[in-house]
KOLROGU-512442 format. One record per residue (C-alpha): x, y, z. Coordinates in nm, 4 decimals. Layout:
BEGIN
SITE         X         Y         Z
SITE         X         Y         Z
...
END
This chain:
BEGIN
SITE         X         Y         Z
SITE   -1.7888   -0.4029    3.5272
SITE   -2.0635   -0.4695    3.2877
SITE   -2.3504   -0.2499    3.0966
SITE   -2.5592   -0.1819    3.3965
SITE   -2.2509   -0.0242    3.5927
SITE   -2.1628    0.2498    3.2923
SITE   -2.3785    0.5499    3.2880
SITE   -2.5062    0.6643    2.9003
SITE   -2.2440    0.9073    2.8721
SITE   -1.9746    0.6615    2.9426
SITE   -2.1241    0.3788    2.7188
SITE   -2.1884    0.6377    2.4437
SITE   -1.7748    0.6989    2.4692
SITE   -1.6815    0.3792    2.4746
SITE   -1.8486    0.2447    2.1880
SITE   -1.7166    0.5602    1.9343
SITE   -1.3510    0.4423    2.0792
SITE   -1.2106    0.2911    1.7854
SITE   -0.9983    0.0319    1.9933
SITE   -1.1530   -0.2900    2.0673
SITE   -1.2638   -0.3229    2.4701
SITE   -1.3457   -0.6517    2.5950
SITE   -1.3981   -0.6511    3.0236
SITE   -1.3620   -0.9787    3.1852
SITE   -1.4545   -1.0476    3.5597
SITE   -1.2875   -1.2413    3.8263
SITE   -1.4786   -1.5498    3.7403
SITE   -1.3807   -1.5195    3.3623
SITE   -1.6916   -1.4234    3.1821
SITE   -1.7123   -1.1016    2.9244
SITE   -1.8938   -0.8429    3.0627
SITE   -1.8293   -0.5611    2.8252
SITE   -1.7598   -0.5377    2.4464
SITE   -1.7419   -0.2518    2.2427
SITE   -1.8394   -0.2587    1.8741
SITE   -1.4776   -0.2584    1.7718
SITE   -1.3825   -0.5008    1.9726
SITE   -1.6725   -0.6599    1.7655
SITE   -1.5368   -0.5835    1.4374
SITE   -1.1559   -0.7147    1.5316
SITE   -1.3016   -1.0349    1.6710
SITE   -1.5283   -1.0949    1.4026
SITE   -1.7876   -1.1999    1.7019
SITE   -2.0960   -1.0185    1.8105
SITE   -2.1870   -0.9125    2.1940
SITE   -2.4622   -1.0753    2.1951
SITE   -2.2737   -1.4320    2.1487
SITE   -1.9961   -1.2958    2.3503
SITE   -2.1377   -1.1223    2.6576
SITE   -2.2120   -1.3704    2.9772
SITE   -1.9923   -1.6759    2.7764
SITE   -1.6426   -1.7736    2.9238
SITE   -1.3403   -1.5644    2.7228
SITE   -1.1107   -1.8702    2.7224
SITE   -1.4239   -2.0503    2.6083
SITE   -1.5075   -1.8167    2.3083
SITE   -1.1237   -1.7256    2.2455
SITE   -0.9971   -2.0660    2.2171
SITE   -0.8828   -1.9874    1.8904
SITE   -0.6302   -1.7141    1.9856
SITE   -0.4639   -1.8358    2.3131
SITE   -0.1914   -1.5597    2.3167
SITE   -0.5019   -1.3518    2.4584
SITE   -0.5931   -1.5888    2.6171
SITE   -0.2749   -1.6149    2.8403
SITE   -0.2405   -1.2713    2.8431
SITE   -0.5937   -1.2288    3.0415
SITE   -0.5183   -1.5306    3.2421
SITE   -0.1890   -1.3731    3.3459
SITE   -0.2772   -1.0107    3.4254
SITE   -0.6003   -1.1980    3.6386
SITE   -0.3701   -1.3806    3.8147
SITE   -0.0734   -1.1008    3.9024
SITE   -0.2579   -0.8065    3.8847
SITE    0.0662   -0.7118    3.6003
SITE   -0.0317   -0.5109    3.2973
SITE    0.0569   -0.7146    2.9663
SITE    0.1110   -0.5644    2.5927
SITE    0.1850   -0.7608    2.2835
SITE    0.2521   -0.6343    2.0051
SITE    0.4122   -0.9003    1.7750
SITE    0.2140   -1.1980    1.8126
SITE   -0.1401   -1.1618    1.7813
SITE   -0.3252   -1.1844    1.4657
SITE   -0.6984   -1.1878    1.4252
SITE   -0.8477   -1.2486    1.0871
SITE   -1.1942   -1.1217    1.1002
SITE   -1.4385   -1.2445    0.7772
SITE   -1.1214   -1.3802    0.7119
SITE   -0.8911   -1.0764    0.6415
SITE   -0.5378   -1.1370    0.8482
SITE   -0.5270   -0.8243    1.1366
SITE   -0.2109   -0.7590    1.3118
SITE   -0.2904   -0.6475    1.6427
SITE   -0.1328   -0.4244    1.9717
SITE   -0.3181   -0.6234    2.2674
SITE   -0.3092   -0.5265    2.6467
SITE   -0.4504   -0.6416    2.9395
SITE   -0.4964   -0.4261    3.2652
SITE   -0.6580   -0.5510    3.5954
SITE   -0.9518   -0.3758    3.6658
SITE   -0.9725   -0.2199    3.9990
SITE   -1.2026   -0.1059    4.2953
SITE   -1.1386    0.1785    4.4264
SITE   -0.9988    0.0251    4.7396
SITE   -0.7372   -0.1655    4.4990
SITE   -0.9552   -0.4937    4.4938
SITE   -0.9162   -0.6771    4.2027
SITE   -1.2468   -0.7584    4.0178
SITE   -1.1413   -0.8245    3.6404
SITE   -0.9210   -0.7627    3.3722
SITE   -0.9648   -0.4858    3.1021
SITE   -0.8580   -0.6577    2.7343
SITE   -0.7910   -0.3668    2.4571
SITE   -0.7353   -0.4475    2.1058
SITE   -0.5885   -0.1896    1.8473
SITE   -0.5564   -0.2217    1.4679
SITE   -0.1938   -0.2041    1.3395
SITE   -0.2563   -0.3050    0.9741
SITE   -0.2533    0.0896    0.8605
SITE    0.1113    0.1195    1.0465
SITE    0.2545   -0.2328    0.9491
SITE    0.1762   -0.1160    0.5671
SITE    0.3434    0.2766    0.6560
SITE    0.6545    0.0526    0.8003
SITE    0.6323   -0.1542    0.4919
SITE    0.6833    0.1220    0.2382
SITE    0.9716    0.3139    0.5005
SITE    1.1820   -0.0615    0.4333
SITE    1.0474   -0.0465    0.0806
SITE    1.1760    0.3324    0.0298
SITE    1.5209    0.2753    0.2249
SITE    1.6350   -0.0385   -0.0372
SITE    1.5428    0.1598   -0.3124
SITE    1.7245    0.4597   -0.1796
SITE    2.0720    0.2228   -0.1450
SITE    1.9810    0.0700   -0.4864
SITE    1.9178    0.4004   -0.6525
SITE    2.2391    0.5198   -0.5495
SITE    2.4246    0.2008   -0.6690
SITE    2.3142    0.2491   -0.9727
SITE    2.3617    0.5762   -1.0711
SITE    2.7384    0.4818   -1.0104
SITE    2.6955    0.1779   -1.2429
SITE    2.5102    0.4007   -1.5026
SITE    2.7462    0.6837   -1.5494
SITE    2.9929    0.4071   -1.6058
SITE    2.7814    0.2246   -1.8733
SITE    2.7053    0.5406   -2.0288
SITE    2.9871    0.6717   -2.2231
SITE    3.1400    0.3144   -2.3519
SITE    2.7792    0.2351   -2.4548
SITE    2.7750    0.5201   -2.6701
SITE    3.0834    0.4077   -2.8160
SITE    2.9611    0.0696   -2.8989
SITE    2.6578    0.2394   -3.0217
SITE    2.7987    0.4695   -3.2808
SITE    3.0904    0.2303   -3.4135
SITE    2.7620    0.0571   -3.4727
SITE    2.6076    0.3287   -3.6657
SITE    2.9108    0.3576   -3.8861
SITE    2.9209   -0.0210   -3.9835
SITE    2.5658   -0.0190   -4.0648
SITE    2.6358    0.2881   -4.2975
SITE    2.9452    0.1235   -4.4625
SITE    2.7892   -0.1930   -4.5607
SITE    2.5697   -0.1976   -4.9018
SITE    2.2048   -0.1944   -4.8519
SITE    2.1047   -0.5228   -4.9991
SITE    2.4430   -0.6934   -4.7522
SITE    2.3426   -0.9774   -4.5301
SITE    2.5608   -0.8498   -4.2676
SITE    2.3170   -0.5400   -4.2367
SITE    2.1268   -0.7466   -4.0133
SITE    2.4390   -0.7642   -3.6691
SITE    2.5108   -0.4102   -3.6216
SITE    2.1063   -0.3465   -3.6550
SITE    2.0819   -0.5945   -3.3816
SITE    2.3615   -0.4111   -3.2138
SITE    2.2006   -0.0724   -3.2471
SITE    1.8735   -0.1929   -3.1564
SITE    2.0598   -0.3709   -2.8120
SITE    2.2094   -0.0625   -2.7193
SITE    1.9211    0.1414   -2.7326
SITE    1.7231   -0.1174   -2.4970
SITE    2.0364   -0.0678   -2.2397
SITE    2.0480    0.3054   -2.3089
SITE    1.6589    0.3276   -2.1939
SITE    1.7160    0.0970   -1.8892
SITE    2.0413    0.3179   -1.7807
SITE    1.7790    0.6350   -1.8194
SITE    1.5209    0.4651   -1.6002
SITE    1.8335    0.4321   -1.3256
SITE    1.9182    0.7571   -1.3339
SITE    1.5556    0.8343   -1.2850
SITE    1.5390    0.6259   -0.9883
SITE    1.8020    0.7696   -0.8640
SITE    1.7297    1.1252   -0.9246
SITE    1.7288    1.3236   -0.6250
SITE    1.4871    1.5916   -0.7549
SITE    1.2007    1.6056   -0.5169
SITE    0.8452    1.6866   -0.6134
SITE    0.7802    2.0840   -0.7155
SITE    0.4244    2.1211   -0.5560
SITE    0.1761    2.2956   -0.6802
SITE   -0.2218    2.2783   -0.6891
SITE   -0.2857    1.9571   -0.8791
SITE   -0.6340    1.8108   -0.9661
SITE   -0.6079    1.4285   -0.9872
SITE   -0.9443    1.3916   -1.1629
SITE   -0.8034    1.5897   -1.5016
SITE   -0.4730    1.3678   -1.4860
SITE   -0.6200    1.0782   -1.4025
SITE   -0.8954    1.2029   -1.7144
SITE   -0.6444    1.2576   -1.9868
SITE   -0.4646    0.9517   -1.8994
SITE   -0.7949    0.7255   -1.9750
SITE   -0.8460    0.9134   -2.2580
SITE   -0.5357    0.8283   -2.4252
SITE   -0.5219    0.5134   -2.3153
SITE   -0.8344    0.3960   -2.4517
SITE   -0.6948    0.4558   -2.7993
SITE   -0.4059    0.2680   -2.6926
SITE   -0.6285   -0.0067   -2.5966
SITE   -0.6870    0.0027   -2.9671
SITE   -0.9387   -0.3128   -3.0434
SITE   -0.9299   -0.5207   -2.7456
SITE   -1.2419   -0.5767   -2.5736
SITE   -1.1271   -0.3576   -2.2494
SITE   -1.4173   -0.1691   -2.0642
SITE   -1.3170    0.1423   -1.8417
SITE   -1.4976    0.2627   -1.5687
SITE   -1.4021    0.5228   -1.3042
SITE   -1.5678    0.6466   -1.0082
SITE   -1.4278    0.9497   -0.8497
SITE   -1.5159    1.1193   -0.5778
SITE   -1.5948    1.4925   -0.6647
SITE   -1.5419    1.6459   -0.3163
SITE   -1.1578    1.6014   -0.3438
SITE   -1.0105    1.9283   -0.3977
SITE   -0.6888    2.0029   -0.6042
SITE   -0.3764    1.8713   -0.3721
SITE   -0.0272    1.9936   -0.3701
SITE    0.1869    1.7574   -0.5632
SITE    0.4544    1.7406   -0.8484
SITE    0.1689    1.7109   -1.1756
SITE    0.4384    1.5278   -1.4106
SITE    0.5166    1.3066   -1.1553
SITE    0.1985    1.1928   -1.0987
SITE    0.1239    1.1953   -1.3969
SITE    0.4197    0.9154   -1.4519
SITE    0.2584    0.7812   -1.1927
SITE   -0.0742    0.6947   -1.2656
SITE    0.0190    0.6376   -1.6391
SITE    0.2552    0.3420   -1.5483
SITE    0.0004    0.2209   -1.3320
SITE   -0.2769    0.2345   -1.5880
SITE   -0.0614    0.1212   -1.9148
SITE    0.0366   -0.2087   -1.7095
SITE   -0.2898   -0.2958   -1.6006
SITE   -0.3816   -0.2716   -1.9981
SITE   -0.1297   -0.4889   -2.0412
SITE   -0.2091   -0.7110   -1.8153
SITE   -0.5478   -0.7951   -2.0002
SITE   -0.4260   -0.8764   -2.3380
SITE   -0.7358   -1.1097   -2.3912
SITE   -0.9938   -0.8562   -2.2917
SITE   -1.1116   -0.7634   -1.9238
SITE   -1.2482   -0.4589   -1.7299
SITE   -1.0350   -0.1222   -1.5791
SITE   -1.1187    0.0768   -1.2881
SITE   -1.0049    0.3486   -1.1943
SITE   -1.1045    0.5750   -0.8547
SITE   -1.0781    0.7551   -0.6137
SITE   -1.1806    0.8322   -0.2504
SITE   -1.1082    1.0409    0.1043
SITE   -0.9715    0.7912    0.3525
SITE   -0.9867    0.9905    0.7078
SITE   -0.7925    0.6664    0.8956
SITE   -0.4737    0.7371    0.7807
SITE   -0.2702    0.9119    0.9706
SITE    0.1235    0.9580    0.8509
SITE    0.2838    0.9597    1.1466
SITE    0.1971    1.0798    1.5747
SITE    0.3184    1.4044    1.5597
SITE    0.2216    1.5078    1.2105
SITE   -0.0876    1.7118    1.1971
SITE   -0.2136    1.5923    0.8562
SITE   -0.4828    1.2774    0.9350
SITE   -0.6448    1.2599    0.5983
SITE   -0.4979    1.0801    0.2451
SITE   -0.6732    1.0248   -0.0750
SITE   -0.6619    0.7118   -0.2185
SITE   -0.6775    0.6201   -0.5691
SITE   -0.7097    0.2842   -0.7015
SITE   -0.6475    0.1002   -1.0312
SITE   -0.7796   -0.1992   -1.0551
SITE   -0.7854   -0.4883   -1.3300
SITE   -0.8835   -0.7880   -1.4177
SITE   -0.6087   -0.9421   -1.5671
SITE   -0.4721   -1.3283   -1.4786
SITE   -0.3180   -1.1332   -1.1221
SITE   -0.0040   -1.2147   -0.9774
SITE    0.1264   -1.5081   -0.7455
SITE    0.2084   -1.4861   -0.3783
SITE    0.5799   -1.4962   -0.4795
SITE    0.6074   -1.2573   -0.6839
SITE    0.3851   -1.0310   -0.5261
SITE    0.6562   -0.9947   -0.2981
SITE    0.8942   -0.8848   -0.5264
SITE    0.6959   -0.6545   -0.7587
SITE    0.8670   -0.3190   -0.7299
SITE    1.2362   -0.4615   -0.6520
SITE    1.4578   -0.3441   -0.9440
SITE    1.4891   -0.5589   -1.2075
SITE    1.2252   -0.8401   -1.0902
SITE    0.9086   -0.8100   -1.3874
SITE    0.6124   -1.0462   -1.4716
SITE    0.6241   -0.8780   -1.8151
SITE    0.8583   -1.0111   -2.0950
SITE    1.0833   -0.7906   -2.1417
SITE    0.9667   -0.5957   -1.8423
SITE    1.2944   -0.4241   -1.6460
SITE    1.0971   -0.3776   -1.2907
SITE    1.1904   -0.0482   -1.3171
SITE    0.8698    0.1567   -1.3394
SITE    0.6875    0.0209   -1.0491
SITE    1.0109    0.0811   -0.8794
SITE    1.0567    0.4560   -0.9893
SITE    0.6388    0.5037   -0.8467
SITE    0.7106    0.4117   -0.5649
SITE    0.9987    0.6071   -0.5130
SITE    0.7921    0.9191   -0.6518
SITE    0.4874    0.8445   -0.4234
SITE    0.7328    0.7872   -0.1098
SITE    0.8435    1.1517   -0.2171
SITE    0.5089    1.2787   -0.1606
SITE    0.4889    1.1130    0.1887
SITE    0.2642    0.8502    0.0382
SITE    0.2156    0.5077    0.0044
SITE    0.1575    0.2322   -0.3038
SITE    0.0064   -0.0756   -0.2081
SITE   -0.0168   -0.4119   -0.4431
SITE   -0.3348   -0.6087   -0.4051
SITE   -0.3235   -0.9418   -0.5927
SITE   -0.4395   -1.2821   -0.6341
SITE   -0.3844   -1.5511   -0.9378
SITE   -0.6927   -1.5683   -1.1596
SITE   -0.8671   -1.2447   -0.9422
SITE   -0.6567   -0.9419   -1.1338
SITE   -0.4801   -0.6653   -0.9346
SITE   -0.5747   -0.3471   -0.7499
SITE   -0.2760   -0.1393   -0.6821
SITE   -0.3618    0.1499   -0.4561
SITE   -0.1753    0.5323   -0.4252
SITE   -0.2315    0.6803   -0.1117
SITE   -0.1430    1.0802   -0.1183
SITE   -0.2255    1.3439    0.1631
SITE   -0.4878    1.5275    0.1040
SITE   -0.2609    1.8549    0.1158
SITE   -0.3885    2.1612   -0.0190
SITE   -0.2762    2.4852   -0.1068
SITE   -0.3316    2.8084    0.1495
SITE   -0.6347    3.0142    0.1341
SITE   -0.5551    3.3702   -0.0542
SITE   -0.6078    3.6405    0.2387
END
């Protein structure tokens, strides 16, 4: 099968398909390519079409057994696990399968290759694992944290009373103000615990994310106070008020925003925006297709590939003094609103963290 043997119609449907289709025929040549299949290859038809597939795919032989295969048995072949393209260099996971292509009187006369994009669904599986630990660890510790509770307030106020009993000008002053000051620290990291392990859900109502998302820059460029930080945002005003918990994104966004701050103590640029992505889709059966995404990015010194895989595990922070915690209770509050966080990062190149939200909105008044 090749250009000439597809009528307009059919070529017109084929190339708005948003899997990648690459024909081969019996002698091994590409016959067809669709502008996906462009895109996921990072090759163009025009130095594709008429060359030799294991010629031009050299470089990923799992397809390349997988068409020689299916040519030779006639046996359909999907793989799911092992492919990986990395178009202009970004790494793709990738569902491949190979079908013989048929006459109608059952002759064989080439093998159908389809390529489809699982980068959106190995992130969605991502942040189910992601949601599930912190789920087991939230529960953990609100066990631990009732238990701390109570004999940390003892500790706290015998403190209290020592520091009251001693004379003000005492050199001793100085331990149960360290004490006191100790306790505290715990006390906050037992509340953010708790917090993580709340089970209140979101309470949904009609949110605008442009006038939390504005209120939270305009704080936090006083907070900013004199270091040479500029802000920019770009968001896109078609997005209409969503249904969401407000104070929780609003806990949200001004975690995310305070640590990328901090994150440029010498000086740097914030940005801050937000878009409609229409790819996203949250699950097969679920009728909602379209998320919003909204992005804070810095440029701060960024974070290594080590411990970009740990950011958002309890307890793990590149901060001094940092508990972990508060990327770890955002996640847990976007995961509530069937969304997503995503961590993009490299040393020396700051970090764009991304919340993805569905683009749910309230019913129309009849």
């Amino acid at each position: 099968m090749s250009h000439e043997d597809l009528s307009e119609y059919g070529l017109t449907v084929l190339d708005s398909v948003g899997d990648g289709v690459i024909v081969i025929n019996r002698e091994g040549a590409v016959t067809l390519m669709n502008p996906a299949a462009e895109e996921m290859t990072g090759r163009s038809r025009r130095q594709v079409l008429g060359s030799c597939f294991v010629d031009t795919f050299v470089a990923e032989p799992v397809l390349v057994e997988m068409v020689g295969r299916t040519a030779s048995s006639g046996v359909s072949l999907s793989d799911q696990d092992n492919v990986v393209l990395c178009p202009t260099g970004r790494v793709m996971p990738v569902n491949a399968t190979t079908f013989p292509l048929l006459r109608p009187d059952g002759e064989a006369i080439g093998v159908i290759l389809t390529l489809r994009d699982l980068t959106s669904i190995r992130e969605l599986e991502a942040a189910v694992r992601q949601a599930d630990r912190l789920s087991t660890l939230g529960t953990l510790a609100a066990g631990l944290a009732h238990e701390v509770k109570n004999p940390l307030g003892g500790i706290k106020g015998a403190a209290q009373l020592l520091e009251r009993e001693l004379d003000s000008d005492s050199e001793l002053l100085e331990y149960p103000r360290v004490m006191i000051k100790e306790a505290e620290r715990i006390d906050k990291i037992i509340r953010q615990l708790l917090e993580l392990a709340s089970p209140r859900g979101p309470r949904y109502q009609p949110v605008n994310l442009h006038m939390v998302l504005g209120d939270i820059m305009l704080l936090q460029r006083e907070a900013a106070g004199s270091r040479e930080v500029s802000v920019t945002t770009a968001f896109d005003p078609s997005i209409p008020p969503i249904m969401a918990d407000e104070a929780q994104l609003t806990q949200v966004f001004l975690n995310l925003i305070r640590n990328a701050l901090e994150a440029m103590s010498e000086g740097g640029r914030l940005t801050v925006s937000s878009r409609v992505l229409a790819e996203y889709q949250l699950a097969r059966n679920e009728s909602i297709s379209r998320m919003v995404a909204v992005e804070v990015s810095d440029t701060g010194p960024g974070i290594s590939v080590e411990n970009l895989a740990k950011v958002g595990t309890p307890f793990f922070s590149t901060k001094d003094g940092g508990t972990g915690l508060g990327v770890a209770i955002c996640q847990k509050i976007v995961a509530e609103h069937r969304g997503m966080l995503k961590i993009d990062s490299k040393p020396g190149q700051g970090t764009r963290i991304t919340v993805l939200l569905p683009l749910i909105q309230s019913p129309a008044k009849g």
